[in-house]
C-alpha positions as CSV (number, residue, x, y, z in Angstrom):
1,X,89.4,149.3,79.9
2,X,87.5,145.8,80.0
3,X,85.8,144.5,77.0
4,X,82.4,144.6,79.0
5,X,83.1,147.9,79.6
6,X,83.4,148.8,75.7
7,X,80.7,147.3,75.5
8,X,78.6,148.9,77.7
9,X,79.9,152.2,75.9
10,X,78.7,151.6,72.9
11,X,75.3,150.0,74.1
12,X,76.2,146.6,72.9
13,X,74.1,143.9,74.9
14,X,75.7,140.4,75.2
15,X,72.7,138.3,73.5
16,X,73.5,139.7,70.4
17,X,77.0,138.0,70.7
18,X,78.6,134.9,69.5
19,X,78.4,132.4,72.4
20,X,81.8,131.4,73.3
21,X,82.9,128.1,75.1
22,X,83.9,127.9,78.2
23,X,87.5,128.8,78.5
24,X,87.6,128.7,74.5
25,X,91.0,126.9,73.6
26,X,93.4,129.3,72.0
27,X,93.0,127.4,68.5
28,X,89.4,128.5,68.4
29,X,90.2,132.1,69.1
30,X,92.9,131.8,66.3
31,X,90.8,129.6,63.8
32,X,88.3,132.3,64.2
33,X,90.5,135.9,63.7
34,X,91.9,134.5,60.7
35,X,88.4,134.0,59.1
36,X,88.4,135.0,55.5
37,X,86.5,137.1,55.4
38,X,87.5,138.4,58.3
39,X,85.1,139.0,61.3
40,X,83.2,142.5,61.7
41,X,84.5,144.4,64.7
42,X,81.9,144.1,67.5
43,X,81.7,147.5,68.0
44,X,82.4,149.3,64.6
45,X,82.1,147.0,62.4
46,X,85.7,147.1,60.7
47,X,87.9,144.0,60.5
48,X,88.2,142.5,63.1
49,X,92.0,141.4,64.4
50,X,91.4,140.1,67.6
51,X,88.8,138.4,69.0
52,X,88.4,137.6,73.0
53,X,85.7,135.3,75.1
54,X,84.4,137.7,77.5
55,X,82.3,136.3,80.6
56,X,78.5,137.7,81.0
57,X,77.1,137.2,84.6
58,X,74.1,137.0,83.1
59,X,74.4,135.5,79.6
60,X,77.6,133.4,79.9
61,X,81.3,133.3,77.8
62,X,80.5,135.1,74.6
63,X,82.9,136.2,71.6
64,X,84.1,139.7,71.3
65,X,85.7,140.1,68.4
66,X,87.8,143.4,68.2
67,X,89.3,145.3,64.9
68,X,93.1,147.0,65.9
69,X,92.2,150.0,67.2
70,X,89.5,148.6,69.7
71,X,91.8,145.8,70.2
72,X,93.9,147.8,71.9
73,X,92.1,149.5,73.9
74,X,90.6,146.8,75.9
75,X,94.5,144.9,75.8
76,X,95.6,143.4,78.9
77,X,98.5,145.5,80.6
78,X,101.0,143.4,81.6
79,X,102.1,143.8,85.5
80,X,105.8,143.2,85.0
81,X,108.2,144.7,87.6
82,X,108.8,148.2,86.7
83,X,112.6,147.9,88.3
84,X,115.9,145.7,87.7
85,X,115.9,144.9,90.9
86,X,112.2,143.7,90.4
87,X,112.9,141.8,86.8
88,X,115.7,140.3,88.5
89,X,114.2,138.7,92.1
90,X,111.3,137.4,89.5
91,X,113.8,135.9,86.8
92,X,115.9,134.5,90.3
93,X,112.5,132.9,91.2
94,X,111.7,131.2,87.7
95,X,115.2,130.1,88.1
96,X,115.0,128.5,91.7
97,X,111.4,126.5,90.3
98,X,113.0,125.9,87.4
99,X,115.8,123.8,89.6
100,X,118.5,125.7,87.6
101,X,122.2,125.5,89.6
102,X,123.4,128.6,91.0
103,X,119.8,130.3,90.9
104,X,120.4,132.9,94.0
105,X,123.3,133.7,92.1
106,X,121.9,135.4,89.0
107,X,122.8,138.4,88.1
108,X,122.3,141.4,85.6
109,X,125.6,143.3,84.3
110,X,124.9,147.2,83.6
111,X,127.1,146.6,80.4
112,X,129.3,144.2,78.0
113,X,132.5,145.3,79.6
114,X,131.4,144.2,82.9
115,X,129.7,141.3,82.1
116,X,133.1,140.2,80.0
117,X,134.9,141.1,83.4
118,X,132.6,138.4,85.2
119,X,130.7,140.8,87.8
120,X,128.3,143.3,88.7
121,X,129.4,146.9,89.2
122,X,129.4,147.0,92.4
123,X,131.6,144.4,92.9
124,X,135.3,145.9,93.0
């Protein structure tokens, strides 16, 4: 779920948020979760952990600040390959930007043994 869409849920109208900068840096996100006292969550009212600037068509970039269990609801899901294969053609690209020698080359070993041995398993 989005953080607007929280929002929304509970009937909690962007103008009675915190206006945010515009992308905030991450220092300001931190300086303000670690508050003391700590924040009020935007929608319940408990501590807040987290806090996110969430962009309002209407009203602009505007602080959300979340307490854990609200948090993560509206946490981004990462969209990391589900698959070895998948981890490893993305680590082999990282490597090749990178400039790293022998980057087409990498490899994943399915245990110590083989890796010890110096190749995959399904090399003989």
């Amino acid at each position: 779920m989005e953080p607007a869409d929280l929002l929304t849920r509970h009937g909690i109208t962007p103008e009675h948020l915190d206006q945010a900068p515009a992308p905030p840096a991450r220092a300001q996100a931190l300086a303000r979760v670690q508050e003391v006292p700590p924040r009020p969550c935007t929608v319940c009212g408990a501590p807040a952990a987290t806090t996110r600037a969430v962009v309002f068509p209407d009203a602009g970039p505007r602080w959300v600040d979340l307490c854990w269990n609200h948090g993560m609801a509206v946490r981004r899901r990462h969209r990391l390959p589900q698959t070895l294969e998948g981890i490893t053609a993305d680590l082999r690209d990282a490597a090749r930007e990178a400039g790293l020698p022998a980057a087409e080359h990498l490899a994943f070993y399915s245990s110590f043994e083989a890796a010890a041995a110096g190749r995959p398993d399904e090399e003989p």
